[in-house]
C-alpha beads as a LAMMPS data file, in Angstrom:
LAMMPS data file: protein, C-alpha beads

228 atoms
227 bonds

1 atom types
1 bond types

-500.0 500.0 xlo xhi
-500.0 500.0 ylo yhi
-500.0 500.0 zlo zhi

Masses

1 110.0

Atoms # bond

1 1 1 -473.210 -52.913 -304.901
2 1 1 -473.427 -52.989 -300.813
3 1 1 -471.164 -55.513 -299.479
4 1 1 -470.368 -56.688 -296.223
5 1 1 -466.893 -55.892 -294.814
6 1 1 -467.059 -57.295 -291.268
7 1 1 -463.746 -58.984 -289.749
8 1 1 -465.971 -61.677 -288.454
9 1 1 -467.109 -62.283 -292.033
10 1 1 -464.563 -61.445 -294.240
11 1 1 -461.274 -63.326 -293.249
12 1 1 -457.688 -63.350 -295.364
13 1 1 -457.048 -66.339 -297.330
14 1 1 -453.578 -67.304 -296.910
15 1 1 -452.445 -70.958 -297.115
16 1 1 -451.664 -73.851 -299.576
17 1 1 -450.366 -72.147 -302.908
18 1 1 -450.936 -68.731 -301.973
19 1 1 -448.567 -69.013 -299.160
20 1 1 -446.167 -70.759 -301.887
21 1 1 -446.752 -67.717 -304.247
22 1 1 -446.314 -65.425 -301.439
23 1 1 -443.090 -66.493 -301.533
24 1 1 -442.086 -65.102 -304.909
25 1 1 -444.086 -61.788 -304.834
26 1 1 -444.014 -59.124 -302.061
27 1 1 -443.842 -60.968 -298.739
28 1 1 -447.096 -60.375 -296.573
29 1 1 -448.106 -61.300 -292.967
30 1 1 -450.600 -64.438 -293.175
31 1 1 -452.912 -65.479 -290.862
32 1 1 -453.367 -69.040 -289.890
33 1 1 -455.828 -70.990 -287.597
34 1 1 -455.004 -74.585 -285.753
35 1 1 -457.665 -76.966 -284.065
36 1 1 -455.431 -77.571 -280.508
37 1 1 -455.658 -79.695 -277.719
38 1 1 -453.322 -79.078 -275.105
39 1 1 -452.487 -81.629 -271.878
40 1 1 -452.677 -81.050 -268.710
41 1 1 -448.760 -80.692 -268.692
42 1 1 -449.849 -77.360 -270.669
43 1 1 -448.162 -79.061 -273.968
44 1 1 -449.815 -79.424 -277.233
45 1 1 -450.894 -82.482 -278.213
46 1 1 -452.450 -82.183 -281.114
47 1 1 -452.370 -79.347 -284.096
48 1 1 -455.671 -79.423 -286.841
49 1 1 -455.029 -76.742 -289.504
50 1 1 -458.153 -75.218 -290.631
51 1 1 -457.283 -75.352 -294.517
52 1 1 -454.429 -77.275 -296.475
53 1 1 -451.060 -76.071 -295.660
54 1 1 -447.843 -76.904 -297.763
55 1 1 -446.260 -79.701 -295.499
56 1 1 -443.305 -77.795 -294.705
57 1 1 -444.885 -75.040 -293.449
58 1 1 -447.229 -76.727 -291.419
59 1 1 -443.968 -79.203 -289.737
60 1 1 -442.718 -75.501 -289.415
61 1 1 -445.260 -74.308 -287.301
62 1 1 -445.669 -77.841 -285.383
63 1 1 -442.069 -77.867 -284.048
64 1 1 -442.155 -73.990 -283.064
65 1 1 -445.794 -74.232 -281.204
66 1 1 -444.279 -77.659 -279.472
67 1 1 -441.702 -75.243 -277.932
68 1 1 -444.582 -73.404 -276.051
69 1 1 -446.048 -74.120 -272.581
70 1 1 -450.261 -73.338 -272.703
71 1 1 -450.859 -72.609 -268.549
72 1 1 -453.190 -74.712 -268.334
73 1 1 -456.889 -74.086 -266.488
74 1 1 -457.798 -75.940 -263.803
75 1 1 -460.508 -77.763 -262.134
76 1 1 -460.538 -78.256 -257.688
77 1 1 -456.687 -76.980 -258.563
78 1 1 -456.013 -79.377 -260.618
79 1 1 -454.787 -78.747 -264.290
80 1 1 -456.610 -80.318 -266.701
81 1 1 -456.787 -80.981 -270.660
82 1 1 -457.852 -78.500 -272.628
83 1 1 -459.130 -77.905 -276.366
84 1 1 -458.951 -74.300 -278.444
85 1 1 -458.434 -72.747 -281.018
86 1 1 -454.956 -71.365 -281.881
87 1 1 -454.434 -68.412 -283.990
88 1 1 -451.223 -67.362 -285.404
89 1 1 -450.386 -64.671 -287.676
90 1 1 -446.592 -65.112 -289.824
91 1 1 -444.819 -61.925 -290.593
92 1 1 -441.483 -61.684 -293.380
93 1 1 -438.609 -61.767 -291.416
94 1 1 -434.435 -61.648 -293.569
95 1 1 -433.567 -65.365 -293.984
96 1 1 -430.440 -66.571 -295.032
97 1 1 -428.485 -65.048 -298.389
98 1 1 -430.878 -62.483 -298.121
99 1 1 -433.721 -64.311 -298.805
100 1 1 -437.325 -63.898 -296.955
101 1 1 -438.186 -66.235 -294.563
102 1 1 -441.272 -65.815 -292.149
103 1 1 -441.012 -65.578 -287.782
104 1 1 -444.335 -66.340 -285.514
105 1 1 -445.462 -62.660 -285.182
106 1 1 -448.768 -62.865 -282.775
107 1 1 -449.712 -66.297 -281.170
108 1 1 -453.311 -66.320 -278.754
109 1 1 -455.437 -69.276 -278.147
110 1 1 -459.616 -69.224 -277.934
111 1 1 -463.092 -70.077 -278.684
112 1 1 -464.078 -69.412 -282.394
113 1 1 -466.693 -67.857 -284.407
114 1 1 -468.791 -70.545 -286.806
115 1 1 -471.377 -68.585 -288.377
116 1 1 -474.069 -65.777 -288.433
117 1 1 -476.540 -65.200 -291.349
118 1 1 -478.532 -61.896 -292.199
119 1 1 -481.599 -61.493 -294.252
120 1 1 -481.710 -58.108 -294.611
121 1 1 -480.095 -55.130 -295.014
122 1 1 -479.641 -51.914 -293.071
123 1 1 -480.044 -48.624 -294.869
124 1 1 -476.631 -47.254 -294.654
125 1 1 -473.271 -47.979 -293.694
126 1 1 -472.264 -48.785 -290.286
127 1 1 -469.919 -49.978 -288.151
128 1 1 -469.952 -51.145 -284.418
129 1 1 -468.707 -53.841 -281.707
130 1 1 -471.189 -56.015 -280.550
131 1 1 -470.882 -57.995 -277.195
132 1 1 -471.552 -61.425 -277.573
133 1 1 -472.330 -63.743 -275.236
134 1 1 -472.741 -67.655 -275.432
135 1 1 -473.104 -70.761 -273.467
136 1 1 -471.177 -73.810 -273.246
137 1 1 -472.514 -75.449 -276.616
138 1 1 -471.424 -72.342 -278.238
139 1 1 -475.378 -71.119 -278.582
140 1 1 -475.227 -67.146 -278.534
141 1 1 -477.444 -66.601 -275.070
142 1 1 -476.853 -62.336 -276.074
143 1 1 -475.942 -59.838 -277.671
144 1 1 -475.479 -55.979 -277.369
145 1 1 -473.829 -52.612 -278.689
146 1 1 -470.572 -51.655 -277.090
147 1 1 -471.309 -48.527 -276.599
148 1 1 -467.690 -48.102 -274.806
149 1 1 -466.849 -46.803 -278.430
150 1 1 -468.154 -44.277 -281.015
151 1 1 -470.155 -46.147 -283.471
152 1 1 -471.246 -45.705 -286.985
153 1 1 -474.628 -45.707 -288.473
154 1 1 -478.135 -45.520 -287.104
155 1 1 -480.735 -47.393 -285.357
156 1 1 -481.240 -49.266 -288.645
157 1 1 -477.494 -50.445 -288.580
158 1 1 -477.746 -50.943 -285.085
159 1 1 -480.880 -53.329 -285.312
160 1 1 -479.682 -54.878 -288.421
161 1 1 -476.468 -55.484 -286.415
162 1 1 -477.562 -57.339 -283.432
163 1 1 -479.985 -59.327 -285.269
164 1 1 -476.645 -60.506 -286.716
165 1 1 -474.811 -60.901 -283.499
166 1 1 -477.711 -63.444 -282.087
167 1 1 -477.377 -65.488 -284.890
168 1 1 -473.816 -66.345 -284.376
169 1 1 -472.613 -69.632 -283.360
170 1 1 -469.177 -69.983 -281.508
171 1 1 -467.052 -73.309 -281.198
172 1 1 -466.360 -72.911 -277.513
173 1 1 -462.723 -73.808 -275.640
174 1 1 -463.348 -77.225 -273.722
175 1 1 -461.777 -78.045 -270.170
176 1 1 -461.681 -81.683 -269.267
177 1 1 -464.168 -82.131 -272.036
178 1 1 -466.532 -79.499 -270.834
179 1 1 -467.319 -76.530 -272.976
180 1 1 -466.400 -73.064 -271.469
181 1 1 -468.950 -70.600 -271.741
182 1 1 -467.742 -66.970 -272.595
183 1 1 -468.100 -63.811 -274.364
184 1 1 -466.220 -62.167 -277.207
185 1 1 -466.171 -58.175 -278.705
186 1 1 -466.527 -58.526 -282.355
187 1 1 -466.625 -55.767 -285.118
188 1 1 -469.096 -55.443 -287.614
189 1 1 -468.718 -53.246 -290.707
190 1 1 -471.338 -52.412 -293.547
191 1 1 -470.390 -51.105 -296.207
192 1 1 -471.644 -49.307 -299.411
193 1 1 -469.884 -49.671 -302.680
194 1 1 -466.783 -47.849 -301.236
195 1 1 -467.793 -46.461 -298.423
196 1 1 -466.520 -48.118 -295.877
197 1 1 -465.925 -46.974 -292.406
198 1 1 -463.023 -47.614 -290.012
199 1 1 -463.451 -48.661 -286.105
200 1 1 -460.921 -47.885 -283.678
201 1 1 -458.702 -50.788 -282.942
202 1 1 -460.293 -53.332 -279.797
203 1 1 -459.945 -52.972 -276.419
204 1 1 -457.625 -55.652 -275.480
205 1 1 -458.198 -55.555 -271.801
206 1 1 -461.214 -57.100 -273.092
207 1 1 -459.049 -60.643 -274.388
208 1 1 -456.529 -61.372 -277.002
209 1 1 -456.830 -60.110 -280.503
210 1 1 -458.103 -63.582 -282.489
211 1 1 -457.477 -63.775 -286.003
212 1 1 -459.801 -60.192 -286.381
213 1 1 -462.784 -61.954 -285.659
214 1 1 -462.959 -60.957 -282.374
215 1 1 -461.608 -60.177 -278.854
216 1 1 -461.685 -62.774 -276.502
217 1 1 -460.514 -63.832 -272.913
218 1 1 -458.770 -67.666 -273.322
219 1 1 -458.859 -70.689 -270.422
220 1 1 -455.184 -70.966 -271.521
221 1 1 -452.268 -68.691 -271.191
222 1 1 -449.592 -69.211 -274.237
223 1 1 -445.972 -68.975 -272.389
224 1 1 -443.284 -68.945 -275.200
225 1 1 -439.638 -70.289 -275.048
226 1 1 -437.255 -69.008 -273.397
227 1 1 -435.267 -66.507 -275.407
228 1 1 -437.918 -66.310 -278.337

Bonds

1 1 1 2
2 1 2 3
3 1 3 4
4 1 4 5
5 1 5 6
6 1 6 7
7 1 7 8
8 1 8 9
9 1 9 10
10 1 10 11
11 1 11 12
12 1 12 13
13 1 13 14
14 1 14 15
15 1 15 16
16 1 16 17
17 1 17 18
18 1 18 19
19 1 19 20
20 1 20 21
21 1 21 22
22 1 22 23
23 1 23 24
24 1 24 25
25 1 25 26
26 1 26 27
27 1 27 28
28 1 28 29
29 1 29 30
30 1 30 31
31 1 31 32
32 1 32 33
33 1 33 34
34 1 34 35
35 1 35 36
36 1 36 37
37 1 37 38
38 1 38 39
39 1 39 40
40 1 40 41
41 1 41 42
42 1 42 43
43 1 43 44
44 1 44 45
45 1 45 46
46 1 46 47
47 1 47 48
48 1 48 49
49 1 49 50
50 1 50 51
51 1 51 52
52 1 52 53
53 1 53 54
54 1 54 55
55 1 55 56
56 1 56 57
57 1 57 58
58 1 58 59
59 1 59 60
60 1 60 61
61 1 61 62
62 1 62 63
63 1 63 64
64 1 64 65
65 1 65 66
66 1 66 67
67 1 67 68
68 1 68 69
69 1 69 70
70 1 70 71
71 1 71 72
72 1 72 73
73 1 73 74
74 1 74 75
75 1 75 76
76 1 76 77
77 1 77 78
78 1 78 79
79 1 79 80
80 1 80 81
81 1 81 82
82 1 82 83
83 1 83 84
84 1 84 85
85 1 85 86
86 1 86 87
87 1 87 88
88 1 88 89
89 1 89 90
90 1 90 91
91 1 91 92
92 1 92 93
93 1 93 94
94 1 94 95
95 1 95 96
96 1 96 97
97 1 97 98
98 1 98 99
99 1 99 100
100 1 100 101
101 1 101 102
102 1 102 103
103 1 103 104
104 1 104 105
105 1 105 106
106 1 106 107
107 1 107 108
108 1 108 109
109 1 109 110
110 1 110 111
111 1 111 112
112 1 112 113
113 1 113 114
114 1 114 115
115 1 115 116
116 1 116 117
117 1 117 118
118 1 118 119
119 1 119 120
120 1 120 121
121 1 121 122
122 1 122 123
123 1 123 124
124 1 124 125
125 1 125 126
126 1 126 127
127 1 127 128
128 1 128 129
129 1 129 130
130 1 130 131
131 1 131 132
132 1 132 133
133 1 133 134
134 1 134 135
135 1 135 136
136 1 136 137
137 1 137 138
138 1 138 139
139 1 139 140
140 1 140 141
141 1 141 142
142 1 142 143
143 1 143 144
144 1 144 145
145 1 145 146
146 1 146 147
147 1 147 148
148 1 148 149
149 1 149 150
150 1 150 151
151 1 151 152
152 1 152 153
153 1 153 154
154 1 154 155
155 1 155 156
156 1 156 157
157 1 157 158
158 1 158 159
159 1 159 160
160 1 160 161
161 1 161 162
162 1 162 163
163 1 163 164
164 1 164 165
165 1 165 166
166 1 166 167
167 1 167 168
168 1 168 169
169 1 169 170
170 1 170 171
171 1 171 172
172 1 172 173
173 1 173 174
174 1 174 175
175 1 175 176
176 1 176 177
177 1 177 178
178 1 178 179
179 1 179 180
180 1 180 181
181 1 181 182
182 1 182 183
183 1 183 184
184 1 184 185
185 1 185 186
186 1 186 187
187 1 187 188
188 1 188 189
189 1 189 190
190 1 190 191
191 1 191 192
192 1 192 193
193 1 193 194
194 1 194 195
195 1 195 196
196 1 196 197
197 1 197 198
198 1 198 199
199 1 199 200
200 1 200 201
201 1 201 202
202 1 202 203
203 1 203 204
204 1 204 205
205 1 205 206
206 1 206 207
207 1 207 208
208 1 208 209
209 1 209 210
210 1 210 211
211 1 211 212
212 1 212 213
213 1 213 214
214 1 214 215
215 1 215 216
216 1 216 217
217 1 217 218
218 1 218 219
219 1 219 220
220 1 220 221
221 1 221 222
222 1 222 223
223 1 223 224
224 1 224 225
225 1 225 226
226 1 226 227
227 1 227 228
């Protein structure tokens, strides 16, 4: 059976009851993504989870993200509001009468990945980064190999690959209600019953790590308490 195994297509699903089970089985890092809007005081303003969270967990989260500053971008100098996409990842951390509790272990704000689609197949495994760029409505404008690192697979991966890339669509950051056009470094992995291969880990000169999907440069700049 060939399968995809791409970051950008295969994400971790970690929230509602699973996070509750989590709980009572071998604690595991989960990975979480918000719908944010941030002011122009670089304060969040507003927090969307992206699937159902158990309500203690997600007034959890709300009051610990409230504690961070976003630098916010600016237009003529001036900051302005802002909209992103915030993605967090939880890690076990010793709670109290040595229970497990959970700590904010990674925290980066960007533009998202919607979608891509693929119709066919390529004729072996493969693995790559792609460079994708994309305009303000989040359209993908191109795409290319990264050839910065070794790859996996041949020209039919490769083809197969940025055919896949082009078809992506990206919910883009927004400054003062304008989209932000941008680019992001995203794996893609085929695979072939087990055969699976392995990339290096992303550059991240090239942006923050978001969520796996991809590596991406943010308008905003998360500052977090002081002493955290």
């Amino acid at each position: 059976m060939k399968t995809i195994a791409a970051a950008v297509l295969c994400l971790a699903v970690a929230a509602g009851a699973a996070f509750a089970e989590e709980a009572g089985k071998t604690p595991q890092r989960i990975p979480l993504q918000y719908e944010m809007a941030v002011g122009a005081d670089g304060k969040a303003i507003r927090l969307t989870p992206d699937r159902e969270l158990p309500e203690a967990v997600d007034q959890w989260i709300r009051q610990r993200v409230s504690a961070y500053t976003f630098q916010p971008a600016t237009v003529g100098g001036q900051p302005q509001p802002a909209t992103t996409t915030l993605y967090l990842t939880l890690a076990p951390a010793p709670g109290a009468n040595g229970a497990t509790g959970y700590r904010i272990e990674a925290l980066s704000t960007g533009p998202k990945l919607v979608k891509g689609r693929y119709e066919t197949q390529p004729r072996g495994v493969g693995a790559a980064y792609f460079i994708v760029e994309y305009d303000a409505d989040g359209r993908t404008t191109k795409a290319s190999v990264d050839d910065r690192e070794a790859s996996v697979g041949g020209p039919s991966f490769r083809r197969w690959g940025l055919a896949l890339a082009r078809s992506f669509r990206f919910k883009p950051e927004t400054v003062a209600g304008q989209g932000v056009p941008g680019r992001g470094r995203v794996p893609i992995v085929y695979c072939v019953e087990d055969d699976c291969p392995v990339l290096l880990p992303s550059r991240l000169e090239d942006g923050a790590n978001l969520g796996g999907e991809m590596v991406a440069r943010s308008v905003l700049t998360a500052v977090p308490p002081a002493g955290s």
